[in-house]
C-alpha positions, 0 to 999 in steps of 0.5 A: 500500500503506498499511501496509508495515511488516510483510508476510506472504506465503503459497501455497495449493495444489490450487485450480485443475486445473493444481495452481497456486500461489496466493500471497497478500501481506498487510499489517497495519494498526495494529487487528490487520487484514489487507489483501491487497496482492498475489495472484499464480497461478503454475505453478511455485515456482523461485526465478526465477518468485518473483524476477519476482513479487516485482520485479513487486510492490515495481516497483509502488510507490515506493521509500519504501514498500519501504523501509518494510517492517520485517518479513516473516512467511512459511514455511520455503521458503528459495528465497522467503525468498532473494527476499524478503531482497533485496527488502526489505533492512531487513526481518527475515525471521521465520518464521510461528508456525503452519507452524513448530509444524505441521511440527514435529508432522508430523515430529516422530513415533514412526514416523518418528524411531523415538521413544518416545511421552514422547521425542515429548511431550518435544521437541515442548514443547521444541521449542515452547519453542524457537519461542516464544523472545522473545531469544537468550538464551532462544532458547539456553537451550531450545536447550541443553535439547533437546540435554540431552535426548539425543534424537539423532533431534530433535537432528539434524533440529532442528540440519539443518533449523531451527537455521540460521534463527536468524541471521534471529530474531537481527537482530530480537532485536538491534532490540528 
């Protein structure tokens, strides 16, 4: 692997008759480019078959090359990113823009929080504002305008379902 300081993992589903996941691990070089370092096809996604998976790439190389690896972009599965934390233990955990803002437009809607079409608009820029925090300082002042909004709906999911992964953003935060 020639560029192991960050490393992005994903699934993609729905590609073969059995409904396997394919996992694709990708490194970036210094232009911006990707290179797949791994591809995996699994039947299930349970936190055993992704510890093999992941034991089976880093096993793959020495030791200096794991260690190397200083950032890990995936999605919210917390049973990968469980894994992928004792895998790389000097690597900080973020999670990828892209899925972030796309489930928070899915859920974030007026059928299933019981919103208004302005309540929407408003989290989901906060909510953005939120996701794009560059410190903790930021991070919590958003963070308090979502809660100043009084909308309970957003607040609880936000506070169930994402607020807890800050603690990840803030060890990246403290390496600046």
């Amino acid at each position: 692997i020639n560029y192991p300081e960050i490393l992005l993992m994903d699934a993609t589903y729905k590609l073969t008759n059995d409904c396997m996941a394919l996992y694709l691990l990708l490194t970036i070089d210094g232009n911006g480019e990707s290179h797949i370092a791994a591809m995996f096809l699994v039947h299930n996604e349970t936190q055993p078959v992704l510890q093999e998976m992941v034991t089976a790439f880093t096993n793959s190389f020495e030791p200096e090359i794991v260690e190397k690896t200083r950032v890990i972009i995936t999605d919210k599965d917390f049973g990968e990113r469980s894994v992928l934390r004792g895998a790389f233990p000097n690597a900080a955990l973020h999670l990828c823009l892209f899925h972030t803002l796309r489930t928070f437009g899915r859920e974030v809607t007026t059928a299933k929080m019981s919103l208004r079409p302005q309540e929407r608009e408003t989290a989901l820029a906060i909510l953005s504002r939120l996701a794009y925090s560059r410190n903790m300082e930021e991070y919590e002042a958003h963070h308090q305008s979502l809660k100043d909004t009084n909308i309970t709906h957003v607040i609880d999911y936000f506070e169930r379902n994402w607020h807890g992964n800050r603690e990840d953003e803030n060890e990246v935060f403290k390496r600046r």
